[in-house]
C-alpha positions in Angstrom: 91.7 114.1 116.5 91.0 110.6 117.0 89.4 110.5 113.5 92.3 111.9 111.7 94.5 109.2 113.5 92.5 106.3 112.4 92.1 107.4 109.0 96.2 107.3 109.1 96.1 103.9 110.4 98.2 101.1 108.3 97.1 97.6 108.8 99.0 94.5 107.7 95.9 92.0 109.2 92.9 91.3 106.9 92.1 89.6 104.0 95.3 88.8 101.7 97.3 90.0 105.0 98.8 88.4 108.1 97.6 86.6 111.0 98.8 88.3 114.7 99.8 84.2 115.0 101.6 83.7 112.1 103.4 87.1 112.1 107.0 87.1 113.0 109.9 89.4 114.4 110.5 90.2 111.1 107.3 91.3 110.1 106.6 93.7 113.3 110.4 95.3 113.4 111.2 98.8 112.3 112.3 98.6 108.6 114.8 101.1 107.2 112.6 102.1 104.4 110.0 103.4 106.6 112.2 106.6 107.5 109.5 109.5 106.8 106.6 107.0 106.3 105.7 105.1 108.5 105.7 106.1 112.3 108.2 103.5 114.8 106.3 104.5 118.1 103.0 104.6 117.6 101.9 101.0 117.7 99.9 98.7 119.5 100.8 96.9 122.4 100.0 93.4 122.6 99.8 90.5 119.7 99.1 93.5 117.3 102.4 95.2 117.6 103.8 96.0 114.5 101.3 95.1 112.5 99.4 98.2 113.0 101.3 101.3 111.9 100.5 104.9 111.6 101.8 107.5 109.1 104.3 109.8 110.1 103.4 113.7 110.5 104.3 114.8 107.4 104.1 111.5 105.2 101.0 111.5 102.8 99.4 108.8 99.6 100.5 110.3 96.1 97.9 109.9 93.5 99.6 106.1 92.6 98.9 104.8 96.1 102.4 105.7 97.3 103.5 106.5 100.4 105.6 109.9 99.8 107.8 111.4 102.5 109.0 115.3 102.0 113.0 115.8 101.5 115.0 119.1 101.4 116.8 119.8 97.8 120.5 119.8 98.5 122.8 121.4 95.8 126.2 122.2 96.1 125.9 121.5 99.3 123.7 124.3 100.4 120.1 123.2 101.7 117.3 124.6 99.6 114.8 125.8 102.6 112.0 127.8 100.9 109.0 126.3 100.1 109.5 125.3 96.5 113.1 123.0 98.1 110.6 120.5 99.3 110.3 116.9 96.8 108.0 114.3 97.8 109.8 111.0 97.3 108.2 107.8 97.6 
């Protein structure tokens, strides 16, 4: 389990990334865009917090590098819940 995790670990540190010093509130807050993608809770605590993220359960890497979330097809406004109602968006 704790393999899995870290192998769904986002980091913004590292080479061409952020510093924990230079990093500000803007940086480490919850973004609207990562609804589906990236996890708000499971963070570090400490100076890392917010610059290390996790994916969320369902959220996976398309073949681009992507970060794709699943989504229901709506139509007409009836909700598409077999299998095949289920897009990936990134």
């Amino acid at each position: 389990l704790a393999e899995i995790t870290h192998k769904r670990r986002l980091s913004a540190l590292g080479p061409g990334g952020l510093s924990r010093d230079r990093a500000g509130f803007e940086v480490r807050d919850v973004h609207y865009t990562h609804y589906g993608r990236l996890c708000p809770i499971e963070t570090p605590e400490g100076p890392n917090i917010g610059l290390i993220s996790s994916l969320c359960v369902y959220a996976k890497i398309n073949d681009l590098g992507f970060i794709v979330t699943p989504y229901r097809k709506v139509k007409d406004s009836v909700v598409d819940l077999s299998p095949e109602g289920i897009e990936y968006l990134s």
